[in-house]
PDB file of the backbone (N, CA, C, O) and the ligand in Angstrom, with CONECT records:
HET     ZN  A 101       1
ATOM      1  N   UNK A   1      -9.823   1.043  10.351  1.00  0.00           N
ATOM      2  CA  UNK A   1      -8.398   0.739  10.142  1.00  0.00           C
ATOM      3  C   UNK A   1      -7.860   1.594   9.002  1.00  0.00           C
ATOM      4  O   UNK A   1      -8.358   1.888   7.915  1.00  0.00           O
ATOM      5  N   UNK A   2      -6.498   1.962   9.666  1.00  0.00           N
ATOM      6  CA  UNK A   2      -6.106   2.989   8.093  1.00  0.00           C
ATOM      7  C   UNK A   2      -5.447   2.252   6.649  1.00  0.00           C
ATOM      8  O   UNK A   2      -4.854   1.174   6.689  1.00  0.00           O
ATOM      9  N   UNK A   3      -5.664   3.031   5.399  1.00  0.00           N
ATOM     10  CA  UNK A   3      -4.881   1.815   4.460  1.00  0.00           C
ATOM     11  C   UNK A   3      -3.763   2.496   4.619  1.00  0.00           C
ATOM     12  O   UNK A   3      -3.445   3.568   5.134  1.00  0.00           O
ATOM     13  N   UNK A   4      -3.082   1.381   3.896  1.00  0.00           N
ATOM     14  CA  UNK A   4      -1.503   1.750   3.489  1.00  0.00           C
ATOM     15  C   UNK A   4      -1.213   1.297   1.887  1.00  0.00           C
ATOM     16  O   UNK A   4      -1.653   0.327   1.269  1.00  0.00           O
ATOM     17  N   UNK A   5      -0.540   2.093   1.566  1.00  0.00           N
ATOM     18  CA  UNK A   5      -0.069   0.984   0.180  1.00  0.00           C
ATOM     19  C   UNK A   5       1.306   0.817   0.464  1.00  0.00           C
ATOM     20  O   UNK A   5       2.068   1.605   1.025  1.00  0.00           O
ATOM     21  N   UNK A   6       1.612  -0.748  -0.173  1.00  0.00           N
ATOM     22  CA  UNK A   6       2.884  -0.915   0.180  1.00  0.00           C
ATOM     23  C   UNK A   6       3.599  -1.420  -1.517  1.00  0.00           C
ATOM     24  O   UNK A   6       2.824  -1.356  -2.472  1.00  0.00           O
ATOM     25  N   UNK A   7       5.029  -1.886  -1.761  1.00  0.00           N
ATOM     26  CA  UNK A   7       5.375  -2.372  -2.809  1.00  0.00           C
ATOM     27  C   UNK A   7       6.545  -3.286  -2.310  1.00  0.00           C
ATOM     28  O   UNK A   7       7.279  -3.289  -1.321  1.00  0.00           O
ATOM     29  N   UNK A   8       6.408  -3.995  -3.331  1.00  0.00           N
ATOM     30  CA  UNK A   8       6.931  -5.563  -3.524  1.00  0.00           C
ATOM     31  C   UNK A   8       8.297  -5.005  -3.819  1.00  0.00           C
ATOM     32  O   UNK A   8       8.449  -4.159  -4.701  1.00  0.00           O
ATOM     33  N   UNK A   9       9.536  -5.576  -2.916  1.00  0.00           N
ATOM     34  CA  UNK A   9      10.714  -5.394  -2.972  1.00  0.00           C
ATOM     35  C   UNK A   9      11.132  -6.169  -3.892  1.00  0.00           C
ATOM     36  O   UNK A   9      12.264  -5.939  -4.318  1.00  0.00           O
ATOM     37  N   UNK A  10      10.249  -7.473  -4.557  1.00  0.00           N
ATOM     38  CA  UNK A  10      11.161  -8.575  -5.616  1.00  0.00           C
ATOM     39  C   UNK A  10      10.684  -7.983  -6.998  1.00  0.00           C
ATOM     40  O   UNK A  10      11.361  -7.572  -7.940  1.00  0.00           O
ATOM     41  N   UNK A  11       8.985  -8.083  -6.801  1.00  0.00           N
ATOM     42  CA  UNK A  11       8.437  -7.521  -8.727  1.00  0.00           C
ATOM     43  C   UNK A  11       7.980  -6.533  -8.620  1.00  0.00           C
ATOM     44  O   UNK A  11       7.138  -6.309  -9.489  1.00  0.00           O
ATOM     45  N   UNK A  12       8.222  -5.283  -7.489  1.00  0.00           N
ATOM     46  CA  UNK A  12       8.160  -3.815  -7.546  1.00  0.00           C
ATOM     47  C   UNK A  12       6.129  -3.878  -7.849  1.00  0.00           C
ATOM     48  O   UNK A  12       5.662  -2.820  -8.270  1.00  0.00           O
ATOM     49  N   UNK A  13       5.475  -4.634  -7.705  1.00  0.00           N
ATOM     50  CA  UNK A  13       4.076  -4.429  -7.623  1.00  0.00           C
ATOM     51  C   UNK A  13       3.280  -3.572  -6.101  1.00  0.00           C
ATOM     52  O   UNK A  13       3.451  -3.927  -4.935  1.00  0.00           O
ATOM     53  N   UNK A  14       2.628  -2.685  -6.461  1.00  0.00           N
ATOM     54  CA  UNK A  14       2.138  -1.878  -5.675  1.00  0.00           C
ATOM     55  C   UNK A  14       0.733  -2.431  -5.210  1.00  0.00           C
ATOM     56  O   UNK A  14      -0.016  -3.097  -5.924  1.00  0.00           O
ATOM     57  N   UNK A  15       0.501  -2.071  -3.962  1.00  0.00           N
ATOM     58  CA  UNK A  15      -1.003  -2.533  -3.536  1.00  0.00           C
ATOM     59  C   UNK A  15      -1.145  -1.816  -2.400  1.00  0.00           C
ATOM     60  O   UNK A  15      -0.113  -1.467  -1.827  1.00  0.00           O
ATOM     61  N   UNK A  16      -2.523  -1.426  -1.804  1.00  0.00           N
ATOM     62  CA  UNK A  16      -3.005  -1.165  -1.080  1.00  0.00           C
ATOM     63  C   UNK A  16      -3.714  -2.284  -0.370  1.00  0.00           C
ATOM     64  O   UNK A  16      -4.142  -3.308  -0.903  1.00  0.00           O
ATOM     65  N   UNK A  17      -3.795  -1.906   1.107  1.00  0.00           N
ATOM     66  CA  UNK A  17      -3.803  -2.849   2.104  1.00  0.00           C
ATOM     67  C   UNK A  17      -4.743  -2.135   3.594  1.00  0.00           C
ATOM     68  O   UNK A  17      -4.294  -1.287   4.365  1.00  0.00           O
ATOM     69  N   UNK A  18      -5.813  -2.644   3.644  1.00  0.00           N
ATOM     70  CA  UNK A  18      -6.520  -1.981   5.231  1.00  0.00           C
ATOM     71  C   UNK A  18      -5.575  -3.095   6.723  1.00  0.00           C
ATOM     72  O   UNK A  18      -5.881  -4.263   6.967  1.00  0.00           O
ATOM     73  N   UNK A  19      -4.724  -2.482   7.300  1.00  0.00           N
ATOM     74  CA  UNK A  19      -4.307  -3.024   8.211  1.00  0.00           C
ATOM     75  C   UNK A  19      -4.351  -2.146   9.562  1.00  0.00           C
ATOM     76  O   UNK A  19      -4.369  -0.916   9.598  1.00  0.00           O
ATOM     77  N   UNK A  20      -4.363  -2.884  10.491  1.00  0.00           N
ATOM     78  CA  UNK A  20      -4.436  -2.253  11.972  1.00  0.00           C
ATOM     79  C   UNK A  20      -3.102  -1.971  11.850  1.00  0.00           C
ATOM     80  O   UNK A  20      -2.297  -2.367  11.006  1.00  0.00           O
ATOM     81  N   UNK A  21      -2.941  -1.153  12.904  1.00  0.00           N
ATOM     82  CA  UNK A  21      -1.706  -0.067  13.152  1.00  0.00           C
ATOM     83  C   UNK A  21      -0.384  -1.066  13.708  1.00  0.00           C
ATOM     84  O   UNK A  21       0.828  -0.858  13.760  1.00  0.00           O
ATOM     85  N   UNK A  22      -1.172  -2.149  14.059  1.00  0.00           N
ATOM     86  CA  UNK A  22       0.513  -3.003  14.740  1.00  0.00           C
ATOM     87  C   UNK A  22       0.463  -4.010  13.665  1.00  0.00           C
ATOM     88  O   UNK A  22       1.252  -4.902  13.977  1.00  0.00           O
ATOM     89  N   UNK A  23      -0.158  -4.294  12.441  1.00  0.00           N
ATOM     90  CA  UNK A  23       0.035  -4.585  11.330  1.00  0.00           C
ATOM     91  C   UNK A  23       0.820  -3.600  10.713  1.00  0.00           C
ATOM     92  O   UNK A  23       1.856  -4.144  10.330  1.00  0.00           O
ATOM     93  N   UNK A  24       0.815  -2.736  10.514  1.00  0.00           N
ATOM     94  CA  UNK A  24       1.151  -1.764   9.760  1.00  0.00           C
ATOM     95  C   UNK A  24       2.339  -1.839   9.734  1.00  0.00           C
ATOM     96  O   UNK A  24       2.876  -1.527   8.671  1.00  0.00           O
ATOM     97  N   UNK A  25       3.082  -2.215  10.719  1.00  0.00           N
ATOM     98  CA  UNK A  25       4.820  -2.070  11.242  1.00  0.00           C
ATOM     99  C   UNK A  25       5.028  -3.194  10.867  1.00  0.00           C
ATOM    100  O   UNK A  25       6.255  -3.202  10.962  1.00  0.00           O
ATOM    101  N   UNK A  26       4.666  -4.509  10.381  1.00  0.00           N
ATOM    102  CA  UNK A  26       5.376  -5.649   9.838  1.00  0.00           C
ATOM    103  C   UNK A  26       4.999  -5.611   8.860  1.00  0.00           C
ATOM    104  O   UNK A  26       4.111  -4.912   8.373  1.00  0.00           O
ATOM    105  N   UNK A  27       6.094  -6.921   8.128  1.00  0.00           N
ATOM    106  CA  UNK A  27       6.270  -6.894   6.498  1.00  0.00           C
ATOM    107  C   UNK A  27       4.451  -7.351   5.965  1.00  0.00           C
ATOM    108  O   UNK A  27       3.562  -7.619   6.774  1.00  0.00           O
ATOM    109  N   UNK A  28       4.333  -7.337   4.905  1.00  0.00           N
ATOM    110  CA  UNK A  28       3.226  -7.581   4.264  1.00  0.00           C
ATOM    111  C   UNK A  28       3.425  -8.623   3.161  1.00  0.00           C
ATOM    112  O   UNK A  28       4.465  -8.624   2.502  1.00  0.00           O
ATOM    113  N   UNK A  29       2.284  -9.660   2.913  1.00  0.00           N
ATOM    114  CA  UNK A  29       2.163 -10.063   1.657  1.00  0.00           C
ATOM    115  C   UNK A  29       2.091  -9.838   0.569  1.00  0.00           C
ATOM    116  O   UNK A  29       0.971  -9.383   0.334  1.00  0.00           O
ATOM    117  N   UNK A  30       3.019  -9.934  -0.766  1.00  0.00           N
ATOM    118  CA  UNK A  30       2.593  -9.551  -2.161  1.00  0.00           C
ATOM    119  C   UNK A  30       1.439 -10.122  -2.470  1.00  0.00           C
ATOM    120  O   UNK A  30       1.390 -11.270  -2.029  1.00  0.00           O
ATOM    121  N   UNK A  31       0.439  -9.776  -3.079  1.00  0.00           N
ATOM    122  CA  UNK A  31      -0.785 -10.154  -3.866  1.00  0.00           C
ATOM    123  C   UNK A  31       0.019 -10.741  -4.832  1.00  0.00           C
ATOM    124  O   UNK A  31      -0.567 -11.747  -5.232  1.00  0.00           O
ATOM    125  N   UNK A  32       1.320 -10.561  -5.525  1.00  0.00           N
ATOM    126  CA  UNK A  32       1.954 -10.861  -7.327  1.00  0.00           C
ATOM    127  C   UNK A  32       2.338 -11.883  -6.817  1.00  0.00           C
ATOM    128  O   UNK A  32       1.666 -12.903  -6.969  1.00  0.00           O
ATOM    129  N   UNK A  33       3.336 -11.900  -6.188  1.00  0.00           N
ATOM    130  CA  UNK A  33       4.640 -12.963  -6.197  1.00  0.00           C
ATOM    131  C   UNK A  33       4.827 -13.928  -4.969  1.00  0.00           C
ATOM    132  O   UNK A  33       5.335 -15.047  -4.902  1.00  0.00           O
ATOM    133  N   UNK A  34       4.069 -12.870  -3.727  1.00  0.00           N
ATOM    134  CA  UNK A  34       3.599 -13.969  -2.465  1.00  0.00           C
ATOM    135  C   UNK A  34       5.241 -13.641  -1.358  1.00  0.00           C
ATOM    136  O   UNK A  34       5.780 -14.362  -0.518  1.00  0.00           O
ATOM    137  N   UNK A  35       5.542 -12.477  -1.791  1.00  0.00           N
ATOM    138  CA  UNK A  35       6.702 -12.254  -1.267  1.00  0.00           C
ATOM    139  C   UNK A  35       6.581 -11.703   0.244  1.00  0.00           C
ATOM    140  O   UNK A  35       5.540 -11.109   0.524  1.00  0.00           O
ATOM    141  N   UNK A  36       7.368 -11.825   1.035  1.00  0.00           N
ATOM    142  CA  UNK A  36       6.748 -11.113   2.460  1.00  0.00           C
ATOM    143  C   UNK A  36       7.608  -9.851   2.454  1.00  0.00           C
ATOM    144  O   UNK A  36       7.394  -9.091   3.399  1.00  0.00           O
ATOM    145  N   UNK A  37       8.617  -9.451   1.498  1.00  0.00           N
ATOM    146  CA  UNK A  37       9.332  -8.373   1.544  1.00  0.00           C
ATOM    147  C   UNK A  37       8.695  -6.620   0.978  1.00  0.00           C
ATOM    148  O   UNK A  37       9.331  -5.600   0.715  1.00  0.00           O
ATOM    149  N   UNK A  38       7.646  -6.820   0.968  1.00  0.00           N
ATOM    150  CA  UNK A  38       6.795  -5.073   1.033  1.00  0.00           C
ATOM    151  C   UNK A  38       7.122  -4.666   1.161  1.00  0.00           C
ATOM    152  O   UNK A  38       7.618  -5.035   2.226  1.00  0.00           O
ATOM    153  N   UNK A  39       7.753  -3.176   0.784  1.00  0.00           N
ATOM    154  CA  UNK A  39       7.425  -2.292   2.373  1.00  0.00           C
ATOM    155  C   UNK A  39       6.369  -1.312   2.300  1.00  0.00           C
ATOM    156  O   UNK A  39       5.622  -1.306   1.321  1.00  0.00           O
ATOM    157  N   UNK A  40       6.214  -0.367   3.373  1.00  0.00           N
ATOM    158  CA  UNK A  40       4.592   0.272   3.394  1.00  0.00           C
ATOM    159  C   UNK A  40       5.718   1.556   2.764  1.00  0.00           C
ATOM    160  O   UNK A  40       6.845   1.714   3.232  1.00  0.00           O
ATOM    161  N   UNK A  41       5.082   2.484   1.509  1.00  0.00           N
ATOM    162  CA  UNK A  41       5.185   3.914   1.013  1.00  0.00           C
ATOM    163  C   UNK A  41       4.701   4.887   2.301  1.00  0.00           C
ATOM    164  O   UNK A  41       4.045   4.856   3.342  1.00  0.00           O
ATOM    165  N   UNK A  42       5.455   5.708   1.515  1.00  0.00           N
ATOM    166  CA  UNK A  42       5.102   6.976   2.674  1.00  0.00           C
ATOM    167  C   UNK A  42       3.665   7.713   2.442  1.00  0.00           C
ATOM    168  O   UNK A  42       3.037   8.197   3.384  1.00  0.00           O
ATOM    169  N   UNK A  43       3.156   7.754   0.939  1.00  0.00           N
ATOM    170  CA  UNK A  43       2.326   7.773   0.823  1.00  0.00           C
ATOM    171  C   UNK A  43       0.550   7.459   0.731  1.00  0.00           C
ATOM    172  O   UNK A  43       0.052   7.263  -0.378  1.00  0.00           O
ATOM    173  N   UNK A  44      -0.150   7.441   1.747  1.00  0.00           N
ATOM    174  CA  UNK A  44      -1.301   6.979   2.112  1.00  0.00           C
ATOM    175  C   UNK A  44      -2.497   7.531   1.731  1.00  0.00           C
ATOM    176  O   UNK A  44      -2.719   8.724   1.940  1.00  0.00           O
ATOM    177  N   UNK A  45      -3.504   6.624   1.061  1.00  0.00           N
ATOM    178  CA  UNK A  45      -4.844   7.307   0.777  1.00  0.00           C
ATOM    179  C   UNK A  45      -5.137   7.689  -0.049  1.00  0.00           C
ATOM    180  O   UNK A  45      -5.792   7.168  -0.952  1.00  0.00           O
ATOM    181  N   UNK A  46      -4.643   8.915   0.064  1.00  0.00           N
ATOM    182  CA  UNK A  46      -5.192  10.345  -1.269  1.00  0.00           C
ATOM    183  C   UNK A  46      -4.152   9.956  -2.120  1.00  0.00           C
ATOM    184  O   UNK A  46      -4.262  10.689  -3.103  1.00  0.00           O
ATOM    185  N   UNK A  47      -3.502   9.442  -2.229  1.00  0.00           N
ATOM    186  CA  UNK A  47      -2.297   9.724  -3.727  1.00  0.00           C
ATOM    187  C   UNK A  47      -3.170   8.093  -4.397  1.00  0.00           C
ATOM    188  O   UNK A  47      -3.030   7.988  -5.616  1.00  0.00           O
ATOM    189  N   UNK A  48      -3.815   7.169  -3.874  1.00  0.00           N
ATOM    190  CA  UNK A  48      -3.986   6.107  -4.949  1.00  0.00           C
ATOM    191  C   UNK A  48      -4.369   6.067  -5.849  1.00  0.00           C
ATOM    192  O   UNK A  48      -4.070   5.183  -6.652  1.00  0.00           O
ATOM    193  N   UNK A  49      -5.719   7.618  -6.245  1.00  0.00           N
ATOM    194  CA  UNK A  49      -5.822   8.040  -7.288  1.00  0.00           C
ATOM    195  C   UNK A  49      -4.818   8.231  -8.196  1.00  0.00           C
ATOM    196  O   UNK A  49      -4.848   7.493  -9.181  1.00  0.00           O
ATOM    197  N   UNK A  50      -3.945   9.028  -8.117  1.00  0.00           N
ATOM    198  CA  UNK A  50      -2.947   9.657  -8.908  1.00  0.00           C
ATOM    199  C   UNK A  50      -2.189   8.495  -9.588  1.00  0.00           C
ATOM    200  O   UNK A  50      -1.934   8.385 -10.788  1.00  0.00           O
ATOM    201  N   UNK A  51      -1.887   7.673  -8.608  1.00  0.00           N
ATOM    202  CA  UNK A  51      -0.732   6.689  -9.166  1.00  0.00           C
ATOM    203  C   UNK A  51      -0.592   6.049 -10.670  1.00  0.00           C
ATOM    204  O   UNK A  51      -1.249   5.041 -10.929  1.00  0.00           O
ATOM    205  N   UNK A  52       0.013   6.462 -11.369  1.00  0.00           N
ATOM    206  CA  UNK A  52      -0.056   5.093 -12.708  1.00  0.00           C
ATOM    207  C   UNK A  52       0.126   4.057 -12.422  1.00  0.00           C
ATOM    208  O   UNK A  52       0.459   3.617 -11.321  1.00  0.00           O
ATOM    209  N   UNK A  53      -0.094   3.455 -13.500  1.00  0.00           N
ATOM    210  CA  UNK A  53      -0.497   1.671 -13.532  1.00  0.00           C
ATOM    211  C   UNK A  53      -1.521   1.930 -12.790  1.00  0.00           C
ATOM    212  O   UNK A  53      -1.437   1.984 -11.563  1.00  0.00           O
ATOM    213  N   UNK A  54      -2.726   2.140 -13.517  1.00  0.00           N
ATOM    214  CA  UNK A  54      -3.875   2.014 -12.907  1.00  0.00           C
ATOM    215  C   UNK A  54      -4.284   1.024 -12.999  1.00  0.00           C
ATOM    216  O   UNK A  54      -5.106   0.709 -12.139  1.00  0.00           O
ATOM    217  N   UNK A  55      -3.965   0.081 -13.998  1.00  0.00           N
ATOM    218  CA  UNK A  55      -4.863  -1.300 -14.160  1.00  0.00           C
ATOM    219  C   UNK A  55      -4.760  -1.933 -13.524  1.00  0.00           C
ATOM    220  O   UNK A  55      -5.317  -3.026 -13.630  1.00  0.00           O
ATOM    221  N   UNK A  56      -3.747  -1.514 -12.171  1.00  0.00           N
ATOM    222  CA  UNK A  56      -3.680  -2.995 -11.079  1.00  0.00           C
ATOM    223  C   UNK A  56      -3.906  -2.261  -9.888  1.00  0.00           C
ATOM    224  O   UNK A  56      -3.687  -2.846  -8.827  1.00  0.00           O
ATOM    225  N   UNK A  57      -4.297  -1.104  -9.866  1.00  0.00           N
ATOM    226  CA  UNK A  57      -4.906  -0.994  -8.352  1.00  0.00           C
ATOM    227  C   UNK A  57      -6.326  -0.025  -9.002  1.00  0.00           C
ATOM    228  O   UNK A  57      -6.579   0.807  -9.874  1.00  0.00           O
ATOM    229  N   UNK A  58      -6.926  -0.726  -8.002  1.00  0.00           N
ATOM    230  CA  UNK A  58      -8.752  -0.401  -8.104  1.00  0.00           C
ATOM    231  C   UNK A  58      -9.099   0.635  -7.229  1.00  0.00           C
ATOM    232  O   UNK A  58      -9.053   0.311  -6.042  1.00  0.00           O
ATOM    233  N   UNK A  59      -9.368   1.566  -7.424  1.00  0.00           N
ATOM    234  CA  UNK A  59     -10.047   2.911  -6.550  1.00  0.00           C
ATOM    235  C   UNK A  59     -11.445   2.105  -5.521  1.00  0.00           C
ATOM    236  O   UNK A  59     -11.709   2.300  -4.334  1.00  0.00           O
ATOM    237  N   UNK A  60     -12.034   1.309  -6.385  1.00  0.00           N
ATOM    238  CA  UNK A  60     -13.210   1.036  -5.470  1.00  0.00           C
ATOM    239  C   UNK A  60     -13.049  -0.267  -4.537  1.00  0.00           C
ATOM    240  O   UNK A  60     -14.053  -0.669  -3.950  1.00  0.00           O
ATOM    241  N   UNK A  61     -11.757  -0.979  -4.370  1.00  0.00           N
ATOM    242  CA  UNK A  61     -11.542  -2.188  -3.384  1.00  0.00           C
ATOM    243  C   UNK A  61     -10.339  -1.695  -2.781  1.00  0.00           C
ATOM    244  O   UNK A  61      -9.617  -0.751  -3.102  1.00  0.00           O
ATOM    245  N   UNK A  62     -10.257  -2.635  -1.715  1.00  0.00           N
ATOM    246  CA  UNK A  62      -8.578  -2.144  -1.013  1.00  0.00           C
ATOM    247  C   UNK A  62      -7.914  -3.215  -1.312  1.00  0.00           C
ATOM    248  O   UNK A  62      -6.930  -3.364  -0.588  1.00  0.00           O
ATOM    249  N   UNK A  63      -8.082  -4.107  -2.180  1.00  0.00           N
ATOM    250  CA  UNK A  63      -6.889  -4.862  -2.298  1.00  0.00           C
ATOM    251  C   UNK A  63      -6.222  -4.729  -3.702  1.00  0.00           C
ATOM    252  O   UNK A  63      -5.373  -5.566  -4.007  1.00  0.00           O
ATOM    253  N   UNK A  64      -6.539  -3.764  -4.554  1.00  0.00           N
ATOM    254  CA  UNK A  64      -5.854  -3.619  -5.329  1.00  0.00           C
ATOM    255  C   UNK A  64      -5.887  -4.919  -6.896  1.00  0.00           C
ATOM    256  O   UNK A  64      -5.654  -4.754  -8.093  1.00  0.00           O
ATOM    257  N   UNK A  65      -6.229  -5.948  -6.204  1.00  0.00           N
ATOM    258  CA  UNK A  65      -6.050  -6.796  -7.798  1.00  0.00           C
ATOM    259  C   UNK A  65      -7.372  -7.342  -7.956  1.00  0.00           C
ATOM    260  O   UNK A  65      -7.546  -8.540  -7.733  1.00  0.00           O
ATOM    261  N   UNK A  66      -8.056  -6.810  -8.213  1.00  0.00           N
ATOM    262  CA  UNK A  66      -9.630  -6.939  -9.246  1.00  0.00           C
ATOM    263  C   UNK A  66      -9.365  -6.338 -10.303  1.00  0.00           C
ATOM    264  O   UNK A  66     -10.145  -6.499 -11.242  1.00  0.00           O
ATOM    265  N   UNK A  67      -8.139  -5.427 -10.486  1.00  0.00           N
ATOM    266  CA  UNK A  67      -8.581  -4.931 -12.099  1.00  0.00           C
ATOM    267  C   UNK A  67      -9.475  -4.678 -12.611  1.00  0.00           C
ATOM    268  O   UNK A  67      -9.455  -5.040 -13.787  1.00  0.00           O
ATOM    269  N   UNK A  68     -10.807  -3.932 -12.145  1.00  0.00           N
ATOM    270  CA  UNK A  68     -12.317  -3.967 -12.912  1.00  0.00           C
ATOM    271  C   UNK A  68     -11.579  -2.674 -14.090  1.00  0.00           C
ATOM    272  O   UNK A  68     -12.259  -2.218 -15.010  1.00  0.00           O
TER     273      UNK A  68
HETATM  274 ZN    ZN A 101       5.831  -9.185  -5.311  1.00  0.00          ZN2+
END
């Protein structure tokens, strides 16, 4: 399944997400706030490195809030 990262339209929190492809096209859950208003970035994969605010998304899980 491919990831996506998506962000929280209410507290702008970013996360990555492994969803099937007809997942992919509906809204998503916030991990923060529990919001269903996400939406998926255009950017996939290779940029999760790069991103700041590293302390809330984890290179080594796909869900983003372990904070290790
Ligand atoms: Zn949120």
């Amino acid at each position: 399944m491919p990831l996506y990262e998506y962000e929280c339209r209410d507290c702008g929190r970013r996360f990555e997400k492994l969803v099937s492809f007809r997942e992919a096209k509906s809204a998503q859950e916030c991990p923060g706030c529990g919001s269903r208003s996400a939406r998926k970035l255009m950017s996939v994969v290779a940029s999760i490195r790069k991103e700041e605010g590293g302390a809330s998304s984890c290179p080594t899980c796909t869900s983003g809030v372990c904070n290790l």
